[in-house]
Every structure is written in structure tokens, then in C-alpha cells.
mmCIF file of the N, C-alpha and C atoms, coordinates in Angstrom:
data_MODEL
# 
_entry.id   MODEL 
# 
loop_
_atom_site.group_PDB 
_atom_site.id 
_atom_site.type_symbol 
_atom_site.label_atom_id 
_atom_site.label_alt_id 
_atom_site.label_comp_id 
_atom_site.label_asym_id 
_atom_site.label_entity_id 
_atom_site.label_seq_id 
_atom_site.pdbx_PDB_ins_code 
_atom_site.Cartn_x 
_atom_site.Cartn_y 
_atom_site.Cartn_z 
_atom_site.occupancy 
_atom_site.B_iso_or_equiv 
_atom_site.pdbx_formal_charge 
_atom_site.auth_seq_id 
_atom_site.auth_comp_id 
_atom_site.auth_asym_id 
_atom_site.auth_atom_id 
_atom_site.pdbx_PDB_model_num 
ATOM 1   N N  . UNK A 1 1  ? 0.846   -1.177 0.000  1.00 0.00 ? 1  UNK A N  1 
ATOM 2   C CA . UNK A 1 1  ? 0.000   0.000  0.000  1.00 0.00 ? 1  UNK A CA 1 
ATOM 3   C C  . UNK A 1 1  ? 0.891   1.241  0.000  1.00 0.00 ? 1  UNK A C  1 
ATOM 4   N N  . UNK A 1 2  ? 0.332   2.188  -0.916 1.00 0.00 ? 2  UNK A N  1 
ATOM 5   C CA . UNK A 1 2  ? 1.340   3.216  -0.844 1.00 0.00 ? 2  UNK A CA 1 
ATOM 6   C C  . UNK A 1 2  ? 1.432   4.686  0.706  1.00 0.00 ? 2  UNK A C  1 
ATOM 7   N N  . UNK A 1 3  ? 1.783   4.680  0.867  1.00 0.00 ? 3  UNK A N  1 
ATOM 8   C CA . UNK A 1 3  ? 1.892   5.593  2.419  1.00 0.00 ? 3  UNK A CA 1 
ATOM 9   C C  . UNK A 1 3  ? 1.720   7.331  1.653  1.00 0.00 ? 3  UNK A C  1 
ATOM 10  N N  . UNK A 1 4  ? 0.569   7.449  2.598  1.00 0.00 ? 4  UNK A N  1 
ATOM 11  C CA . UNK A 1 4  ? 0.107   8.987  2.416  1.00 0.00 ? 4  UNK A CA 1 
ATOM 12  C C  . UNK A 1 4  ? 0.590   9.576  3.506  1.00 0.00 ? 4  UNK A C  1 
ATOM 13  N N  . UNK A 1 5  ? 0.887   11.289 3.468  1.00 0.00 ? 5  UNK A N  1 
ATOM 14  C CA . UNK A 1 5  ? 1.266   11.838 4.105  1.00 0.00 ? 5  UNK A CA 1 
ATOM 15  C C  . UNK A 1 5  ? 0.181   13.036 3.839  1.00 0.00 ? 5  UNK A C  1 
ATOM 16  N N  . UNK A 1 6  ? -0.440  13.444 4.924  1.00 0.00 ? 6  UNK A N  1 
ATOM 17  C CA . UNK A 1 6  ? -1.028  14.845 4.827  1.00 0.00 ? 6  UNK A CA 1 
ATOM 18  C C  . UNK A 1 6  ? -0.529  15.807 5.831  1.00 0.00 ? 6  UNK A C  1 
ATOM 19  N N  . UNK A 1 7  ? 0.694   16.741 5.225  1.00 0.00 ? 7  UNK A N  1 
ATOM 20  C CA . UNK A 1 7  ? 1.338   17.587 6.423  1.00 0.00 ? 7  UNK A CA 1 
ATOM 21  C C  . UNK A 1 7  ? 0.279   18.655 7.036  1.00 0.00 ? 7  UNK A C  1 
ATOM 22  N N  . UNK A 1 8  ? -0.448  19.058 6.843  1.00 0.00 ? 8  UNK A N  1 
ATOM 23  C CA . UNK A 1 8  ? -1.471  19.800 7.200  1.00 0.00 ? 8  UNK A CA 1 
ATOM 24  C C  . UNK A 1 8  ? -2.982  19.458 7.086  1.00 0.00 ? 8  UNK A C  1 
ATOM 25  N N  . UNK A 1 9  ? -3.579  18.506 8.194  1.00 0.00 ? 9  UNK A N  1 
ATOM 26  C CA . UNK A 1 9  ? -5.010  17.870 7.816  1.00 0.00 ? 9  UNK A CA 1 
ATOM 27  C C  . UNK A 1 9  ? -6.281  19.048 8.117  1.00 0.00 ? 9  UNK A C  1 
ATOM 28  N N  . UNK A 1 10 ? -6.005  20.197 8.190  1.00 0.00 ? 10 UNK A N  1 
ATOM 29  C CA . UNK A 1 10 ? -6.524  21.383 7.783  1.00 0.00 ? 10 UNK A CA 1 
ATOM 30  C C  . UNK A 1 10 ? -6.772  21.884 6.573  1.00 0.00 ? 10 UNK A C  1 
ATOM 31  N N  . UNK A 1 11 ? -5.906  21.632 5.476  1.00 0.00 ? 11 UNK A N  1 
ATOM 32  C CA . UNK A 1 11 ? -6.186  21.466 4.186  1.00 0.00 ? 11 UNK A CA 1 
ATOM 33  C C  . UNK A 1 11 ? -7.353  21.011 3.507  1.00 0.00 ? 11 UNK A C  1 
ATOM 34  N N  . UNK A 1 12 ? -7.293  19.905 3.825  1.00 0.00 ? 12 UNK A N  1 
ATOM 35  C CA . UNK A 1 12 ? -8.029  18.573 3.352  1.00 0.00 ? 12 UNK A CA 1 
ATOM 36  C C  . UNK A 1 12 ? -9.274  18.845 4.360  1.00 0.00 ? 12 UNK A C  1 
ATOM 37  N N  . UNK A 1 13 ? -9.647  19.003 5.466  1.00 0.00 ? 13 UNK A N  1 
ATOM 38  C CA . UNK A 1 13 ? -11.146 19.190 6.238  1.00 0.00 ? 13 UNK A CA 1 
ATOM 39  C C  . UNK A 1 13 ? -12.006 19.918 5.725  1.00 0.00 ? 13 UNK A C  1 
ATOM 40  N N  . UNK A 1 14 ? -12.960 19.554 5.757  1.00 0.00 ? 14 UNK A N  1 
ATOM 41  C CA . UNK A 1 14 ? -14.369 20.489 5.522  1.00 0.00 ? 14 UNK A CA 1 
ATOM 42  C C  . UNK A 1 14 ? -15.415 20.468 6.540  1.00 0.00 ? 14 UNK A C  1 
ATOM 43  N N  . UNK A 1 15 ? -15.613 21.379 7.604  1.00 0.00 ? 15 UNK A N  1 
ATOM 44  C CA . UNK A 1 15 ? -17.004 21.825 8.857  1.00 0.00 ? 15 UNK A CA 1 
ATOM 45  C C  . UNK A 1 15 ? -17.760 22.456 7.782  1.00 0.00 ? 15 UNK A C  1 
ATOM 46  N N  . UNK A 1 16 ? -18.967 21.935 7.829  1.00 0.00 ? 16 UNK A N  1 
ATOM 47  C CA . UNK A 1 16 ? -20.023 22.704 6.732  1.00 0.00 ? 16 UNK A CA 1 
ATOM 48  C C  . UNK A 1 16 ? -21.508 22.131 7.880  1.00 0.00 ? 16 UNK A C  1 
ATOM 49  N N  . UNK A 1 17 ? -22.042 23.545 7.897  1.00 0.00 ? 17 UNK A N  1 
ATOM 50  C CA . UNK A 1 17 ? -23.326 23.419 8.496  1.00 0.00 ? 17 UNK A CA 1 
ATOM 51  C C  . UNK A 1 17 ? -24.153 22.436 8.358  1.00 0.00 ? 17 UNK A C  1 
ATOM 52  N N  . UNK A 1 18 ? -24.260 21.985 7.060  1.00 0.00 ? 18 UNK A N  1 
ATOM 53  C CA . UNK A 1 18 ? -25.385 20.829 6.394  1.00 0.00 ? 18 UNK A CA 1 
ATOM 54  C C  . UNK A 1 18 ? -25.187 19.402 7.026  1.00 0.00 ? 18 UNK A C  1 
ATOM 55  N N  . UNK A 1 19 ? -23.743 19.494 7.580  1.00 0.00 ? 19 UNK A N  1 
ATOM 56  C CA . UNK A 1 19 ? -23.375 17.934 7.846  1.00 0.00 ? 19 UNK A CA 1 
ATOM 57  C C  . UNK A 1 19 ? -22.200 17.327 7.529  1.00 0.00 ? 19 UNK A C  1 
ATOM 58  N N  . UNK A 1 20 ? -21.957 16.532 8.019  1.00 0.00 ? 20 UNK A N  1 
ATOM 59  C CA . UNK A 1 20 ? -20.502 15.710 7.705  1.00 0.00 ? 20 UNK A CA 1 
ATOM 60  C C  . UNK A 1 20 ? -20.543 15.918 5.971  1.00 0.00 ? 20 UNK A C  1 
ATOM 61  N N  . UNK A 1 21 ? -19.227 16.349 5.669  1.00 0.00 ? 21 UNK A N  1 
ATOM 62  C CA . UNK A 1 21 ? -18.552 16.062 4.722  1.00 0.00 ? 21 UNK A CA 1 
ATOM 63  C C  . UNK A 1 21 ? -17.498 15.793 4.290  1.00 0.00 ? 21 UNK A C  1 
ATOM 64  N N  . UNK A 1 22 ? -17.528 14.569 3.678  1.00 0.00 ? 22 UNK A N  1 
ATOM 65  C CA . UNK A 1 22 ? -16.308 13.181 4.419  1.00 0.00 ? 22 UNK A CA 1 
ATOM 66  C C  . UNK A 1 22 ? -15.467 13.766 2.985  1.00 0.00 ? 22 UNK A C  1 
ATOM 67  N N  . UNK A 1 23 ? -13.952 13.966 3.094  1.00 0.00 ? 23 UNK A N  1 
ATOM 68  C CA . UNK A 1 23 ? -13.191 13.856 2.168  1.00 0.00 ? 23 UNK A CA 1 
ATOM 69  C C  . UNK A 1 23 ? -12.395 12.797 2.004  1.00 0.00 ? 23 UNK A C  1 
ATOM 70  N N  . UNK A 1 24 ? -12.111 12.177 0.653  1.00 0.00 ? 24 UNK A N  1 
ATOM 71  C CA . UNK A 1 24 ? -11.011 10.559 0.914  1.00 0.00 ? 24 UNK A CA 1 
ATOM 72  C C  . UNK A 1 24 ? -9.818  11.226 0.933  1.00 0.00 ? 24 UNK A C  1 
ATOM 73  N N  . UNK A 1 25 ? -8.983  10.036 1.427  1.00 0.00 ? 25 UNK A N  1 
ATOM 74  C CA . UNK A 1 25 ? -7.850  10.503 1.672  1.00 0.00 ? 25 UNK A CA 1 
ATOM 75  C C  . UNK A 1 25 ? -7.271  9.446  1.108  1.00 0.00 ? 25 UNK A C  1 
ATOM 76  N N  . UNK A 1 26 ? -7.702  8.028  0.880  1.00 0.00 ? 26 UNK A N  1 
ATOM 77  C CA . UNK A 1 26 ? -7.251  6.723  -0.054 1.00 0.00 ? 26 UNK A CA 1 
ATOM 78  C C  . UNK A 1 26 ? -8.733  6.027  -0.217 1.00 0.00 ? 26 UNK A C  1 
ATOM 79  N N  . UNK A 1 27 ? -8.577  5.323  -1.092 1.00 0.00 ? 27 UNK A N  1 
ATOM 80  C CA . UNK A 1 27 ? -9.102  4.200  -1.431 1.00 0.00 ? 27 UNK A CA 1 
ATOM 81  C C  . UNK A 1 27 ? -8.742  2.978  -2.427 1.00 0.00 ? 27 UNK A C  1 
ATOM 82  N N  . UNK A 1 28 ? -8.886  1.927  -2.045 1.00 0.00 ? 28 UNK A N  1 
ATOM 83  C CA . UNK A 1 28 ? -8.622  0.562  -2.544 1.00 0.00 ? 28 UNK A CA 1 
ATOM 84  C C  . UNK A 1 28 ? -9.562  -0.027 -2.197 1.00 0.00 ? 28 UNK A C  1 
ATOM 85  N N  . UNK A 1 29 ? -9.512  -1.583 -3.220 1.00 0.00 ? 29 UNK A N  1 
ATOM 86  C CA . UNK A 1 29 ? -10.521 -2.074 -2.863 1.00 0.00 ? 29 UNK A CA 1 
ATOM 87  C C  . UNK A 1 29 ? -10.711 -2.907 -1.503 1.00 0.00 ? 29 UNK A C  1 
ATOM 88  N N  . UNK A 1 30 ? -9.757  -2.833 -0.621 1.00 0.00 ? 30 UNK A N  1 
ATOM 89  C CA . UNK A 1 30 ? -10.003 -3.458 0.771  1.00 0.00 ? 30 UNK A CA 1 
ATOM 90  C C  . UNK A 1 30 ? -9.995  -2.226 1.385  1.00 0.00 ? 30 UNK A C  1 
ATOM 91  N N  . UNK A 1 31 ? -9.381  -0.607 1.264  1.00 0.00 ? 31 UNK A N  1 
ATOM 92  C CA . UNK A 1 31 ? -9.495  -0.086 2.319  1.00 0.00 ? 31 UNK A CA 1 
ATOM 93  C C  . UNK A 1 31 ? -10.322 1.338  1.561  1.00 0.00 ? 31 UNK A C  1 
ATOM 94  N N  . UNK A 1 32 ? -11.172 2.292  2.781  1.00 0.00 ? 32 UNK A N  1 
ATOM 95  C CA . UNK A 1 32 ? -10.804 3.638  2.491  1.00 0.00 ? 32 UNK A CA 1 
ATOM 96  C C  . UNK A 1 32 ? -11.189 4.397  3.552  1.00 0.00 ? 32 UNK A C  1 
ATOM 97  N N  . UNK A 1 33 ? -10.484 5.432  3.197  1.00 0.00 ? 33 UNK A N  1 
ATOM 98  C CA . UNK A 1 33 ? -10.326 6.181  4.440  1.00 0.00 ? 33 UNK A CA 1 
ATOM 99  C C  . UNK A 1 33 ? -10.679 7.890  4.216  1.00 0.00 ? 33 UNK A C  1 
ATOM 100 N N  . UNK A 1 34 ? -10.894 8.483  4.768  1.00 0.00 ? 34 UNK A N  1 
ATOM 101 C CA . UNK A 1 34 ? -11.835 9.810  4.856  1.00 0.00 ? 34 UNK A CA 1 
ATOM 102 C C  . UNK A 1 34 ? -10.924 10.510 6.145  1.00 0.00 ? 34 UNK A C  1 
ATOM 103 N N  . UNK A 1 35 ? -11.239 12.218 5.806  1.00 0.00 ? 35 UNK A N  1 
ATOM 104 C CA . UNK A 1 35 ? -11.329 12.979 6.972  1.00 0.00 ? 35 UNK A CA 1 
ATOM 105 C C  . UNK A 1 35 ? -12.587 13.457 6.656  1.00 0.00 ? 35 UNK A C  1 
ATOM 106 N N  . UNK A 1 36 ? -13.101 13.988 8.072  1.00 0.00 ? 36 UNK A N  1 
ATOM 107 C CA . UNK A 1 36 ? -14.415 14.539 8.366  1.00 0.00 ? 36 UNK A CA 1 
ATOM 108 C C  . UNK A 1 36 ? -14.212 15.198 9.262  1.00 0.00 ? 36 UNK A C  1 
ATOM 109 N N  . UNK A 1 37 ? -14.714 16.912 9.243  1.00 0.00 ? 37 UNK A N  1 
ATOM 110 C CA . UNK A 1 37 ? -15.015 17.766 9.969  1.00 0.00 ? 37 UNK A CA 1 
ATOM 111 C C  . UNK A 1 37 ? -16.394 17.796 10.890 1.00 0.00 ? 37 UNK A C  1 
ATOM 112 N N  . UNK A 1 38 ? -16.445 17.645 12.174 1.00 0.00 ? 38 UNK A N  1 
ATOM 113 C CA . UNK A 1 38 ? -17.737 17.728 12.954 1.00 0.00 ? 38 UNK A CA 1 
ATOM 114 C C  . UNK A 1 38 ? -17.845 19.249 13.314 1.00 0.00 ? 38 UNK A C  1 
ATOM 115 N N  . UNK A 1 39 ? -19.097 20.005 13.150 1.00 0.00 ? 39 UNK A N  1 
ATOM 116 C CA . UNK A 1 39 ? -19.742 20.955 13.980 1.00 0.00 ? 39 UNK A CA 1 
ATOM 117 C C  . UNK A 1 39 ? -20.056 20.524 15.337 1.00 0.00 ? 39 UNK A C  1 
ATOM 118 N N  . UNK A 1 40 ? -20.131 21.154 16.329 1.00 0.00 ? 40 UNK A N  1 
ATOM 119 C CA . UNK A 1 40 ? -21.379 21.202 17.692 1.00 0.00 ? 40 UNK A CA 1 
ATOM 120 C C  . UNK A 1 40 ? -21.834 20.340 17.239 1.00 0.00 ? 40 UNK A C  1 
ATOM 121 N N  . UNK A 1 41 ? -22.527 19.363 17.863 1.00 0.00 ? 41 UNK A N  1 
ATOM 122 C CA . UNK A 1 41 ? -23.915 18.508 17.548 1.00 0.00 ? 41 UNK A CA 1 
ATOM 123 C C  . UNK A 1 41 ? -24.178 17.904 16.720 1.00 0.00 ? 41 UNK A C  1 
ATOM 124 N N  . UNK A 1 42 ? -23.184 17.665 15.603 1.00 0.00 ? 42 UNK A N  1 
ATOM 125 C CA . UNK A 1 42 ? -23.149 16.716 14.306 1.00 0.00 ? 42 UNK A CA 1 
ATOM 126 C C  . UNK A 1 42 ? -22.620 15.471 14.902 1.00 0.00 ? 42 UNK A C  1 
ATOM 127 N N  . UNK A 1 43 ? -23.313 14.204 13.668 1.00 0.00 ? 43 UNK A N  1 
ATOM 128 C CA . UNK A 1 43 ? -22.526 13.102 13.939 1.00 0.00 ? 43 UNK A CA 1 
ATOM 129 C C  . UNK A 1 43 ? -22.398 12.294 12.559 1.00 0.00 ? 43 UNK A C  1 
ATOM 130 N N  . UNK A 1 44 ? -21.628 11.528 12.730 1.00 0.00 ? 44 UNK A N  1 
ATOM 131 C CA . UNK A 1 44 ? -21.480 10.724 11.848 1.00 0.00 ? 44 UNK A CA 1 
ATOM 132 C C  . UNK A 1 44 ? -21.999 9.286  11.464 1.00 0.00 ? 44 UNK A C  1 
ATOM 133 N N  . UNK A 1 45 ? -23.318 9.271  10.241 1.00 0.00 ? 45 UNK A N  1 
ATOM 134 C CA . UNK A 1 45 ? -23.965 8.541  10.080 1.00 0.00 ? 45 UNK A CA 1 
ATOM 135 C C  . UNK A 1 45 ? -23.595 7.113  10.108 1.00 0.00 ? 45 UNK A C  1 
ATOM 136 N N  . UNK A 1 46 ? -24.482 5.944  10.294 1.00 0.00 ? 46 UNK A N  1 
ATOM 137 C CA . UNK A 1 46 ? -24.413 4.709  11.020 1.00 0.00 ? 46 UNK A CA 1 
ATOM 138 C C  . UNK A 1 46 ? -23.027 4.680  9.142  1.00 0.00 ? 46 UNK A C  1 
ATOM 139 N N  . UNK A 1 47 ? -22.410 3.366  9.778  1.00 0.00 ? 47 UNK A N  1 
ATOM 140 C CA . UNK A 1 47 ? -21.505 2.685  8.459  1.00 0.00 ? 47 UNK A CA 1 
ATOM 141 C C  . UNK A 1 47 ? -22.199 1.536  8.114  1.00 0.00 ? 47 UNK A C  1 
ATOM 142 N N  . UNK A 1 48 ? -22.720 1.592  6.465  1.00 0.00 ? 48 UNK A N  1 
ATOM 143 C CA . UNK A 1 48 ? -23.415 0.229  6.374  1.00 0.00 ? 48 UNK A CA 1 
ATOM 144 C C  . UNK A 1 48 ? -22.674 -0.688 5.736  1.00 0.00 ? 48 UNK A C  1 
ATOM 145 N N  . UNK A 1 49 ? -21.274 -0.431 6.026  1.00 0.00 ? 49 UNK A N  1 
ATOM 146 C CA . UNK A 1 49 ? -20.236 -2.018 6.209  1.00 0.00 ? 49 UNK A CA 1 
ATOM 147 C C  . UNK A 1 49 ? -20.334 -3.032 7.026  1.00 0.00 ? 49 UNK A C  1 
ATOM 148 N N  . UNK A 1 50 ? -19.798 -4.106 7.019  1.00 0.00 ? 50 UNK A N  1 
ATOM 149 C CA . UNK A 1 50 ? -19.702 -5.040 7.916  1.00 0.00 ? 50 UNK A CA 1 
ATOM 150 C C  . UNK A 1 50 ? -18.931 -4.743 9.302  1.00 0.00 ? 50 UNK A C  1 
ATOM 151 N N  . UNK A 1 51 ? -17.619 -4.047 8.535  1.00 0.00 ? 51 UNK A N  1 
ATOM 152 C CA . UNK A 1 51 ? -16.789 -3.545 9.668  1.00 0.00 ? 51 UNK A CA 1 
ATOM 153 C C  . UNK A 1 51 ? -16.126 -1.990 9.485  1.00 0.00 ? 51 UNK A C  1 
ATOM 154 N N  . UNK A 1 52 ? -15.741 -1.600 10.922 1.00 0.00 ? 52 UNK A N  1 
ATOM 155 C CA . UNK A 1 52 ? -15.850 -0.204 10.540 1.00 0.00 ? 52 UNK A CA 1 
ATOM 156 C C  . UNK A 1 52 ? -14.510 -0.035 11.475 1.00 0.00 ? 52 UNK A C  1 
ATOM 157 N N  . UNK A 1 53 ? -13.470 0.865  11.397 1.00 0.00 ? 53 UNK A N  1 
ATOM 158 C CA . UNK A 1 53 ? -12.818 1.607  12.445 1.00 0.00 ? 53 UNK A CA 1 
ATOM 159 C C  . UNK A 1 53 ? -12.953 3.085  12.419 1.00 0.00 ? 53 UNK A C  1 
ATOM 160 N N  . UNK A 1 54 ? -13.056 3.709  13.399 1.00 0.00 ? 54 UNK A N  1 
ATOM 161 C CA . UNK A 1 54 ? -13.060 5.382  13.750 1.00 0.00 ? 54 UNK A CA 1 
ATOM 162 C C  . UNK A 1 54 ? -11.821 5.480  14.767 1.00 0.00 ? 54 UNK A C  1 
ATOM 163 N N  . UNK A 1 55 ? -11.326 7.063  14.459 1.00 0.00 ? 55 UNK A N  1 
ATOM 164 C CA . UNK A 1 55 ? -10.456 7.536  14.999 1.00 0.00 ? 55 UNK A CA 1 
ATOM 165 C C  . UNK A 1 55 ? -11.167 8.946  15.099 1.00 0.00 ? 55 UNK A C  1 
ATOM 166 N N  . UNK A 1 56 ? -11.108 9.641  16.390 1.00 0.00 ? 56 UNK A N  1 
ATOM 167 C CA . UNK A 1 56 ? -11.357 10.562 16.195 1.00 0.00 ? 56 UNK A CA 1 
ATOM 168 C C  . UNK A 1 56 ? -10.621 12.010 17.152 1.00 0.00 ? 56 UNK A C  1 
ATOM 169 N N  . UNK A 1 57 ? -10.302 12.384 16.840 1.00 0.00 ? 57 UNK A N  1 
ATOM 170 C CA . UNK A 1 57 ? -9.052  14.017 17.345 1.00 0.00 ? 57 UNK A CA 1 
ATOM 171 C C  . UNK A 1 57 ? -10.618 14.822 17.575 1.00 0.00 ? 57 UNK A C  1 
ATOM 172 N N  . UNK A 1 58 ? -9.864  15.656 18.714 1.00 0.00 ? 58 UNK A N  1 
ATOM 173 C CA . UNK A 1 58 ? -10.847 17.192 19.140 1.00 0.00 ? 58 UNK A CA 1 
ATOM 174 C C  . UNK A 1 58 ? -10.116 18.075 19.142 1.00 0.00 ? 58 UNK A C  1 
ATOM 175 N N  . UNK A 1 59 ? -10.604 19.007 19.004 1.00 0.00 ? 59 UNK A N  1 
ATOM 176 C CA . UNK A 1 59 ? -10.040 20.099 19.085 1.00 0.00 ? 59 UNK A CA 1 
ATOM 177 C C  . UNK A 1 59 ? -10.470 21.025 17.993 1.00 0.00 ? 59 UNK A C  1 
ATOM 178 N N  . UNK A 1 60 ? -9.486  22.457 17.809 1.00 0.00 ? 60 UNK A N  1 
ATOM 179 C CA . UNK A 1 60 ? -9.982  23.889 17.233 1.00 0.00 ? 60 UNK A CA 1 
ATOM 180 C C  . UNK A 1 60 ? -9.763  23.531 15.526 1.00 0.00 ? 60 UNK A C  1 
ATOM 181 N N  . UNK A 1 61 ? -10.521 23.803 14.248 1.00 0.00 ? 61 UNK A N  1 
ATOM 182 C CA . UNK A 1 61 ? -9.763  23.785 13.239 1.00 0.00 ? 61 UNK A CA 1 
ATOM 183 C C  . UNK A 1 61 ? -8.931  25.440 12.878 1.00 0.00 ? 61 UNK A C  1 
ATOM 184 N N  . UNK A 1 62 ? -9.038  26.211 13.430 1.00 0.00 ? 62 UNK A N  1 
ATOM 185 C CA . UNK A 1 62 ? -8.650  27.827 13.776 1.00 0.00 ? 62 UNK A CA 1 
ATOM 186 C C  . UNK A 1 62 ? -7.208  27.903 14.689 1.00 0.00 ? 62 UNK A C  1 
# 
């Protein structure tokens, strides 16, 4: 698999009022992977995979 580097994952995020909006960051056909910006009170809809991992950081995007 080839190794991504995102030196700044501020770049790549999007907080948008309407709701999660997931950007990829890879995909293959066994993996893919997204960043997603949360507002206040947003969440991130059920995964209708079999299997799922989340990681998730807090903090300011500012």
C-alpha cells in the first residue's frame, strides 16, 4: 500500500453546516479512508459495512 502523508489535515477538512462532509484521503478495494469535519452537535452517520474503524481528534480547526 502506498503511504500517504497529509502535512497539514486542515487542508483537506471540511465543517459545513449541512453535515458531515467526508473527504477521501485513499481508497482501494479493501481499504478507504476519509477525513471529516464535525460541527457542535453533528454526527457521523451509522456505516453500512460489515466492519468499521473510527479515529477521532478534538479540538480547534482555527
Amino acid at each position: 500500500m502506498k503511504t500517504i502523508l497529509v502535512p497539514d489535515w486542515r487542508e483537506k477538512v471540511s465543517f459545513s453546516p449541512e453535515g458531515p462532509q467526508p473527504k477521501p484521503l485513499i481508497a482501494t478495494d479493501k481499504l478507504k479512508s476519509v477525513i471529516v469535519g464535525l460541527q457542535p452537535g453533528q454526527k457521523i452517520p451509522s456505516h453500512p459495512a460489515p466492519t468499521a474503524v473510527y479515529h477521532f481528534w478534538t479540538g480547534r480547526a482555527g
